[in-house]
C-alpha positions as CSV (number, residue, x, y, z in Angstrom):
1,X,-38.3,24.1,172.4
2,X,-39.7,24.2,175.7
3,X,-43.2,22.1,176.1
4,X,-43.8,22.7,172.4
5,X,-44.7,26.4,173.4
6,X,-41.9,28.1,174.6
7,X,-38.2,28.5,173.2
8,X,-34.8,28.4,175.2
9,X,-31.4,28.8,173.5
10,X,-29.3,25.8,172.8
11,X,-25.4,25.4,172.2
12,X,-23.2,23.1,170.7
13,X,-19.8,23.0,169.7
14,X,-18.3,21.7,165.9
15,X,-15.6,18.4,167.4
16,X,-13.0,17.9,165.9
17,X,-14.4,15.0,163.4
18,X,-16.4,17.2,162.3
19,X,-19.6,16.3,164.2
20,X,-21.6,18.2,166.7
21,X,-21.6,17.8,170.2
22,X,-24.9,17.2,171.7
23,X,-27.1,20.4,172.3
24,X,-27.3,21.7,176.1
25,X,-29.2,24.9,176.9
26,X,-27.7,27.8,177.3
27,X,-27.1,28.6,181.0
28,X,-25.2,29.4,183.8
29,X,-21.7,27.9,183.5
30,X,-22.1,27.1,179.5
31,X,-19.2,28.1,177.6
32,X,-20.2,30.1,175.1
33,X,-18.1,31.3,172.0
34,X,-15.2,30.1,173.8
35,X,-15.8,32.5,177.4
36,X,-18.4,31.6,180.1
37,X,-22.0,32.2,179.5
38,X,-21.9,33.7,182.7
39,X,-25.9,35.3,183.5
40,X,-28.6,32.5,182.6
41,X,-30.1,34.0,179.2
42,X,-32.7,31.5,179.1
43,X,-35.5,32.3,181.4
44,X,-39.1,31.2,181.6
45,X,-40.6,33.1,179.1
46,X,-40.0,32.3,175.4
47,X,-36.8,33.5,174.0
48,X,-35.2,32.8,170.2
49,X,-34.6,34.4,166.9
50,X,-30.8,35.3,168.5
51,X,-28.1,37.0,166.7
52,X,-24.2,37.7,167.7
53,X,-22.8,40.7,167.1
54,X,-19.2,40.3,165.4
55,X,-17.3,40.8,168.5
56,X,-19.1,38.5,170.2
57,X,-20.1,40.5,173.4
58,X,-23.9,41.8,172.0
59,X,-26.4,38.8,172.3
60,X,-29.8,40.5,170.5
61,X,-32.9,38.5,170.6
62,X,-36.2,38.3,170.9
63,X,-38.5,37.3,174.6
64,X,-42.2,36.7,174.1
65,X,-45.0,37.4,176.8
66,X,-42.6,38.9,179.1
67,X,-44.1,41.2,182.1
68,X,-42.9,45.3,181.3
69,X,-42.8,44.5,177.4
70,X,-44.1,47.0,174.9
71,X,-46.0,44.2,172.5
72,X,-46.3,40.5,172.1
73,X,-42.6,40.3,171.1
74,X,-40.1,42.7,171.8
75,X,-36.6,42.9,170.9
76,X,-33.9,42.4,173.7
77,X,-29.8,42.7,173.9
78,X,-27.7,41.2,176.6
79,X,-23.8,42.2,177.1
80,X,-20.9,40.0,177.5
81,X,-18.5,40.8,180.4
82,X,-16.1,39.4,182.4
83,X,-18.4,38.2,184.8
84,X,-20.5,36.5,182.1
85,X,-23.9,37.7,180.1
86,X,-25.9,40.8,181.4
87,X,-29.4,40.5,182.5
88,X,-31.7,41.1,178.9
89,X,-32.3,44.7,178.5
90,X,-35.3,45.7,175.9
91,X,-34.4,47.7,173.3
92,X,-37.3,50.0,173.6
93,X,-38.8,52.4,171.6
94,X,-38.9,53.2,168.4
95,X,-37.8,50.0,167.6
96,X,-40.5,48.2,170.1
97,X,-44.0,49.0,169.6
98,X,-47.3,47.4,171.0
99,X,-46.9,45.4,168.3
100,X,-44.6,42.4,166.8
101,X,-41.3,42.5,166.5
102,X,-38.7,39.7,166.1
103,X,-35.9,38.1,164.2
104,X,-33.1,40.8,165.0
105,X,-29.7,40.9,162.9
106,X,-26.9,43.5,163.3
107,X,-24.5,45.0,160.8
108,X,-20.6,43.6,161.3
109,X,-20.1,47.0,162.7
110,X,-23.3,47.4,164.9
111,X,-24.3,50.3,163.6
112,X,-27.6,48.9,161.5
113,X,-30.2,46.9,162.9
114,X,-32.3,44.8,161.1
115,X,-35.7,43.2,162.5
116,X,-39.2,41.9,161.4
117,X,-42.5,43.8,162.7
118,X,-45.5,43.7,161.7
119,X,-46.8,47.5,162.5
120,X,-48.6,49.0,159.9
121,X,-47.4,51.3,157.0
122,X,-45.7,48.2,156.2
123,X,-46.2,46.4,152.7
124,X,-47.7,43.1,154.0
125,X,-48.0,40.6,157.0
126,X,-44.7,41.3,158.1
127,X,-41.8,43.2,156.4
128,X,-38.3,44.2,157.3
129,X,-37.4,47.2,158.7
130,X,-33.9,48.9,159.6
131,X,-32.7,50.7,162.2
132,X,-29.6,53.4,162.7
133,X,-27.8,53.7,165.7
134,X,-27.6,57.3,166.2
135,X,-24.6,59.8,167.9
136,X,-25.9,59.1,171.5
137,X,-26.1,55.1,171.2
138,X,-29.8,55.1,171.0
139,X,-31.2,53.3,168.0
140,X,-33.1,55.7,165.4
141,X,-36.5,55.6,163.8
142,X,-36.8,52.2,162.1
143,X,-36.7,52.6,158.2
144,X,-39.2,50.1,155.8
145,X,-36.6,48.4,153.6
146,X,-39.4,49.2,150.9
147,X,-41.1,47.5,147.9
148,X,-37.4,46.4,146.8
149,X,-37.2,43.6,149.4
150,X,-41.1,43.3,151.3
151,X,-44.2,42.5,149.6
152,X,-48.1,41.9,150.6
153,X,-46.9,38.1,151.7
154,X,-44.2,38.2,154.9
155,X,-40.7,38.5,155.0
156,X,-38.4,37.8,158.2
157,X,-35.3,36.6,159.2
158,X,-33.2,39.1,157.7
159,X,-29.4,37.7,157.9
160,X,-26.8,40.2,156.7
161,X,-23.6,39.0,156.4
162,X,-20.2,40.5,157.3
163,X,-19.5,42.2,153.5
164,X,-22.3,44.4,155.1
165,X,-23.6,44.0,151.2
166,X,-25.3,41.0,151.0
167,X,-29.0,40.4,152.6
168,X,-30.2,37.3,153.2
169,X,-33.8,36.8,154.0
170,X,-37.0,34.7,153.6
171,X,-40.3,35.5,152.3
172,X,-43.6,34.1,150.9
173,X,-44.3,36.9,149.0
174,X,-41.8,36.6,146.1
175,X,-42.1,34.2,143.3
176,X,-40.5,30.9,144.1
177,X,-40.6,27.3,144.7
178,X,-43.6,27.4,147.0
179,X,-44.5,27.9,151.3
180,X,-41.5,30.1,152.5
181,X,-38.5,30.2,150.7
182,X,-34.8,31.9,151.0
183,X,-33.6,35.0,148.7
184,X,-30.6,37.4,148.8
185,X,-30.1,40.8,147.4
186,X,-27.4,43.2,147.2
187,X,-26.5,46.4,148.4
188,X,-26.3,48.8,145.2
189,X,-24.0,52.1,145.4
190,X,-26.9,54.0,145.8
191,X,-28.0,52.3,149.4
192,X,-30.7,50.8,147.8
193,X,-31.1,46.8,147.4
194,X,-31.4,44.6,144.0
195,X,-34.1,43.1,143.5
196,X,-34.2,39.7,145.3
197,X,-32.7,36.7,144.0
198,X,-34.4,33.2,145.0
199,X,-31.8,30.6,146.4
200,X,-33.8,27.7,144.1
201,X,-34.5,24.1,144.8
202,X,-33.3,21.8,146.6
203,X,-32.8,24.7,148.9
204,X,-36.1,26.0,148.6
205,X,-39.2,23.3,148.5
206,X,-42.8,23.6,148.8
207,X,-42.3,23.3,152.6
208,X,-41.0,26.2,155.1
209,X,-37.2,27.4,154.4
210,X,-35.7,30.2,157.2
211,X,-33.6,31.8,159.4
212,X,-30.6,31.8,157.1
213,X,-27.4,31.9,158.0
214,X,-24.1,32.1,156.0
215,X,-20.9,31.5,157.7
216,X,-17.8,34.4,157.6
217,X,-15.9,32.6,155.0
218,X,-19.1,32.9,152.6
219,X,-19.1,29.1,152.1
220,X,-21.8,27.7,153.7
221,X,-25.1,28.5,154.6
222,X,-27.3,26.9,157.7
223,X,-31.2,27.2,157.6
224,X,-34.4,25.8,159.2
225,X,-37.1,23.6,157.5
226,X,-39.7,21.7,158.1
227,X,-39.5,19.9,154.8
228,X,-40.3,15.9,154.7
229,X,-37.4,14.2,156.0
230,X,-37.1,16.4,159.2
231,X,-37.2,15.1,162.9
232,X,-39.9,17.5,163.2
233,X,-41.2,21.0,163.3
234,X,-37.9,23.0,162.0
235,X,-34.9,21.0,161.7
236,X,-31.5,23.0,161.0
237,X,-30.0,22.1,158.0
238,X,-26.7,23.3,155.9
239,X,-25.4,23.6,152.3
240,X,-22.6,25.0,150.2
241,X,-23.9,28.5,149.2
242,X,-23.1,28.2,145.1
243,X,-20.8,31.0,144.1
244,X,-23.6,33.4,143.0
245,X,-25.2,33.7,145.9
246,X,-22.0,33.6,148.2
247,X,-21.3,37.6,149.9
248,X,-18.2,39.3,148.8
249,X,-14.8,38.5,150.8
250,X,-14.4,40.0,153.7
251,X,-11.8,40.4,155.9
252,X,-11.2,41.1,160.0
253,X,-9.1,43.8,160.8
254,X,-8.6,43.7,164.9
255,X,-6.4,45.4,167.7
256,X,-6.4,47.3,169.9
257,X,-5.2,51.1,170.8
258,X,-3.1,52.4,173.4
259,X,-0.8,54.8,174.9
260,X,2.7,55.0,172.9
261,X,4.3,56.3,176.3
262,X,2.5,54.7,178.9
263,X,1.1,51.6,177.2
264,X,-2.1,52.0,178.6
265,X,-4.9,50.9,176.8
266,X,-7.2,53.5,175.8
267,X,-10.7,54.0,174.6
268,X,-11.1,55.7,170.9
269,X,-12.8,56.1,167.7
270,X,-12.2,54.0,164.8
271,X,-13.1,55.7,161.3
272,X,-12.7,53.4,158.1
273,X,-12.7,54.8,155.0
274,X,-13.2,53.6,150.7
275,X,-10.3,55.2,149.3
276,X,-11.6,54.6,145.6
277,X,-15.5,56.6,146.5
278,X,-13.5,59.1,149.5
279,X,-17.0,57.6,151.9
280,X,-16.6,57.0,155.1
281,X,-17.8,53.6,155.8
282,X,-18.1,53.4,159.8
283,X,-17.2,55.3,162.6
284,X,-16.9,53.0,165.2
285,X,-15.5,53.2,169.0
286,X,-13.4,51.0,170.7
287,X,-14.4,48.6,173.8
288,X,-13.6,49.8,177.2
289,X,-10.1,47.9,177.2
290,X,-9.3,49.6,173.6
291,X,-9.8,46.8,171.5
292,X,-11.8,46.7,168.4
293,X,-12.6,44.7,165.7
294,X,-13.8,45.3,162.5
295,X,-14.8,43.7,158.6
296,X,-13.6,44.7,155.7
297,X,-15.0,43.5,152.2
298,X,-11.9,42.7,149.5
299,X,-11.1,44.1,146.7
300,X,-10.8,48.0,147.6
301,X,-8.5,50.1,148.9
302,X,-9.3,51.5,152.8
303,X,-7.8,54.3,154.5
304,X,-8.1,53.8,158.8
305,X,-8.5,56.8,160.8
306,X,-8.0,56.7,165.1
307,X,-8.3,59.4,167.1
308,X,-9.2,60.7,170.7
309,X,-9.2,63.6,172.3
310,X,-5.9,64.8,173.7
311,X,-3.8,62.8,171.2
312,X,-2.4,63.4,167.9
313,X,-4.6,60.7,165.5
314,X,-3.2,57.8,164.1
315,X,-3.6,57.1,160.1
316,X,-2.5,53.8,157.8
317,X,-3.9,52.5,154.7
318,X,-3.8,49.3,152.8
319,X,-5.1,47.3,149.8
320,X,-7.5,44.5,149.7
321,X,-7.8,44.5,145.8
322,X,-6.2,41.4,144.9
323,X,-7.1,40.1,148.3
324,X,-9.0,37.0,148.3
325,X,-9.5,37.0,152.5
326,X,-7.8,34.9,154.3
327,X,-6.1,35.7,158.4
328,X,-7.3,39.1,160.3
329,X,-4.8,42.1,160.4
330,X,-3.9,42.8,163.5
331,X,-3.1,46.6,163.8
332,X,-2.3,47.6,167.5
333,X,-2.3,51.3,167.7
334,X,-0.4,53.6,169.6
335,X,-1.2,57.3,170.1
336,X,1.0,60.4,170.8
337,X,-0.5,63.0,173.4
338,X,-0.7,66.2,172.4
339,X,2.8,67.8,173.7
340,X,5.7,69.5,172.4
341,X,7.7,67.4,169.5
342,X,5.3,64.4,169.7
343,X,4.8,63.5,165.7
344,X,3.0,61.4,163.8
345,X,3.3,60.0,160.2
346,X,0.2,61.3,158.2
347,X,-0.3,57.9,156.1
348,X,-3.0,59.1,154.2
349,X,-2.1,62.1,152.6
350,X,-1.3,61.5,148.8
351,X,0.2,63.0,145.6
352,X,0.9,62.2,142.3
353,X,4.3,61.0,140.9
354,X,6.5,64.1,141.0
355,X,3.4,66.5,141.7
356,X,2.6,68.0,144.4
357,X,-1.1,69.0,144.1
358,X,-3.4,67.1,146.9
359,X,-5.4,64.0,145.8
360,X,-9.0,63.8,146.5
361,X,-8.0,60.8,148.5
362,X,-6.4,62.9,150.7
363,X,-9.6,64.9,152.2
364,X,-10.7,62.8,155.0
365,X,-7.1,63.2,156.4
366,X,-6.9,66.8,155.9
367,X,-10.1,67.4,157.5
368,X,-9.6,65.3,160.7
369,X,-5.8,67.4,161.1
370,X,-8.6,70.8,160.7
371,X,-10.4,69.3,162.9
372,X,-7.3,68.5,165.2
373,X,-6.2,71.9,165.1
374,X,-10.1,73.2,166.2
375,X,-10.1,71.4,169.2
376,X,-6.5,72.1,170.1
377,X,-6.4,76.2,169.4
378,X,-2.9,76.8,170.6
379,X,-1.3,74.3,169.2
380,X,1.4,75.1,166.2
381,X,2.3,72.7,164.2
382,X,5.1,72.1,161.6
383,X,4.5,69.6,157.9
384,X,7.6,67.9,157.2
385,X,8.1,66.8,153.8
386,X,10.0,63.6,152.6
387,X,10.8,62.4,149.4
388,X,12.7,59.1,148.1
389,X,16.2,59.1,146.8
390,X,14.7,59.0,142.7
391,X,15.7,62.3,141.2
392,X,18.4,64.6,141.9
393,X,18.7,66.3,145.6
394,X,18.0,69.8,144.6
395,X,14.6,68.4,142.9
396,X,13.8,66.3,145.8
397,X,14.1,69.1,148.3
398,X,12.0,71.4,146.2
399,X,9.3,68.9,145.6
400,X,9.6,67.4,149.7
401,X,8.6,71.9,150.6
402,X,5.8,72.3,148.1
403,X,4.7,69.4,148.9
404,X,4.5,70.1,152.9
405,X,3.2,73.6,152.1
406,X,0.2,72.4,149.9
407,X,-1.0,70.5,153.0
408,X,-0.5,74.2,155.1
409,X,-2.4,75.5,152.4
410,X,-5.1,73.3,152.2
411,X,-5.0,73.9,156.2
412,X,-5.4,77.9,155.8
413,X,-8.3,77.6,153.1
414,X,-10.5,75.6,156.0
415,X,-9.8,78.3,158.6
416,X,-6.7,77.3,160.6
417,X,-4.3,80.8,161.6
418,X,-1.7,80.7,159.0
419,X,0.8,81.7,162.2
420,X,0.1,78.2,163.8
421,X,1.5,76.6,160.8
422,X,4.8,75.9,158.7
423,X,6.0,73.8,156.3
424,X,9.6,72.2,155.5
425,X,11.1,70.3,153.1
426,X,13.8,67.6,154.0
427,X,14.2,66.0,150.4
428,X,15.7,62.5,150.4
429,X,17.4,63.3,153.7
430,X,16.4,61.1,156.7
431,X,14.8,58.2,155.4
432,X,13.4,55.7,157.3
433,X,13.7,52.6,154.9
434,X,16.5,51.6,152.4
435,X,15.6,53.0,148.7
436,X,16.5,50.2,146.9
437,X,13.0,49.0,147.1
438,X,9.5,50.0,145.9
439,X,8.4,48.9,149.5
440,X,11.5,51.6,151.3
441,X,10.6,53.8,149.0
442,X,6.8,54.5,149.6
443,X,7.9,54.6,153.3
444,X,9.9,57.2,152.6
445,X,7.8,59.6,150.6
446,X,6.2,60.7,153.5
447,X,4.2,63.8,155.0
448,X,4.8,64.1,158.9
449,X,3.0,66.1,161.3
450,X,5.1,67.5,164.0
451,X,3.8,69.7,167.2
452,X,6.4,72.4,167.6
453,X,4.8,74.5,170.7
454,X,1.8,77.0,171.7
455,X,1.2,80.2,170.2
């Protein structure tokens, strides 16, 4: 704090005895999550209330009193470059108003904004409020998280952590140990939220307890208070979050996507998917230099979807269910253009053991190779079928065709010209893993896109 008025942001960094380094503001020339702080993000006005987008290269706060602002407080974003921190942009309508808003938090995959305002409609003081980035990158109509989560008192600091599940926030409006206090809910299949659970004493005291957060791991929590044995004002304290108020486990999947004949890196869209539900769970682009990063909670299966225009898209799929968390994946992606025998491996088409009717898992797939084909109306394809070596040949080569031509099929029944398409069966015949175990096997049993020429 600044004069005990105004509020600049501070760093420090965890040493390897475990202690932290003195606190220096954040400017010019400070390192900051391990890359130069580059532009000087504190200014003379009153910033705070920060939050860091997953990547690390979104800063979103809030500045106070600042000439060209829509209200007292407005919400701002800087980007990280190479050169450093961008100048603060604010975020602007319809998330700013002429009135208060503060306390910003995104969603691991940017796509959800959470802030405090006090605007009316509202339930209370001040109440939490979401807001959905839309196709164009502007930031829709801010959505009341409702009677579920806000009440008459105030809520704010929303902190929702990287299982994009779990909310954290504070409030003195729900029952609890007195002043302010901390509560979590979680995000029910429906989209809606559970009612809130209070964090309990010692966390929560008759004093002010806020700005929550919880680290990736889950673990361990940080908050501010003013309780009796601080410094003064807010001090920051920490705790171990007890296990039924720590998020699910999540886990970072991060790359990067590029050219398979060039190796240039490439810009494209990421699309993430629950196999067990069929939902898409975010469609997400790449930086500029085609990396990406992204969190995934355990315990579910996920199919993973890239595409961009002028390239055949890539698919995998993999299974967090006994996964506890642990390293990122890294999954560096390479794309085929669009040309004459380029081929790709279409991961997440499935069937049955022996059967060779489509799984309901297999839709999101499907529809991306419909819409594939839309965008590219003289391309013909052919569906290669693969099967492992379990069965007899003739069976395998009949099952490896039907197989192939279900997917032609299903390609036909969305509109695609049945004279851009065929199907063949290869059986056992070229594998591409030994079959003498469960692992060469799967590999094996494969669907395969290849582009054959133009009608």
């Amino acid at each position: 704090r600044v004069n005990n008025v105004k509020e600049d942001f501070f760093i420090s960094h965890l040493l390897p005895d475990s202690q932290w380094s003195k606190a220096k503001p954040l400017i010019l020339g400070s390192q900051f999550l391990g890359n130069r702080a580059g532009g000087n993000v504190n200014s003379p006005y009153n910033e705070g209330a920060e939050t860091i987008s997953q990547d690390g290269k979104i800063l979103i706060y809030t500045i106070c009193n600042r000439p060209g602002g829509m209200g007292s407080c407005d919400i701002y974003y800087a980007i990280r470059t190479d050169s450093g921190w961008s100048q603060p942009y604010n975020i602007g309508p319809p998330v700013n108003t002429p009135y208060w808003e503060s306390q910003p938090c995104l969603s691991p995959d940017n796509r959800d904004l959470y802030f405090v305002s006090n605007r009316p409609g509202g339930y209370g003081g001040s109440d939490i409020y979401v807001s959905h980035l839309q196709p164009g990158g502007t930031w829709g109509q801010p959505v009341n998280l409702g009677p579920d989560i806000n009440t008459a008192g105030d809520e704010s600091s929303p902190f929702i952590h990287a299982d994009n599940q779990t909310l954290y926030f504070a409030s003195s409006g729900w029952p609890g140990v007195g002043g302010v206090d901390l509560y979590y809910s979680r995000r029910q299949p429906d989209g809606s939220w559970s009612k809130p659970h209070d964090l309990g004493y010692p966390i929560n005291t008759i004093d002010h307890d806020g700005s929550i957060f919880v680290t990736a791991d889950g673990k361990t929590a940080y908050f501010a208070s003013d309780r009796s044995d601080s410094h003064g004002g807010l001090d920051i304290y920490k705790f171990e979050l007890y296990a039924g108020a720590q998020p699910v486990h999540t886990l970072y999947v991060q790359g990067y996507v590029y050219d398979n004949k060039t190796n240039k890196r490439l810009t494209a869209t990421l699309e993430l998917i629950d196999l067990g539900t069929g939902k898409t769970l975010t469609i997400i682009p790449t930086d500029q230099d085609g990396s990406y990063l992204v969190t995934l909670p355990v315990g579910k299966n996920y199919a993973f979807e890239v595409s961009k225009r002028g390239y055949l898209f890539f698919s995998d799929n993999f299974s967090l269910k006994d996964s506890t968390g642990g390293k990122p994946f890294q999954i560096n992606i390479g794309l085929e253009p669009i040309e004459v025998n380029a081929h790709v491996v279409l991961k997440n088409i499935f069937f049955d053991f022996d059967k060779y009717t489509l799984k309901p898992e297999s839709e999101t797939e499907l529809d991306n190779l419909v819409q594939l084909l839309k965008l590219n109306p003289n391309v013909k394809i052919r569906l290669n079928g693969y099967t492992d070596s379990v069965g007899s040949a003739e069976h395998n080569l009949i099952l490896s065709q039907n197989r192939a031509q279900a997917v032609v099929n299903y390609l036909i029944s969305k509109g695609i010209s049945e004279s851009r398409l065929s199907a063949k069966g290869y059986g056992s015949a070229h594998p591409v893993a030994p079959n003498d175990t469960e692992e060469g096997r799967t590999l094996n049993r494969r669907t395969e896109l290849v582009v054959i020429g133009e009608k």
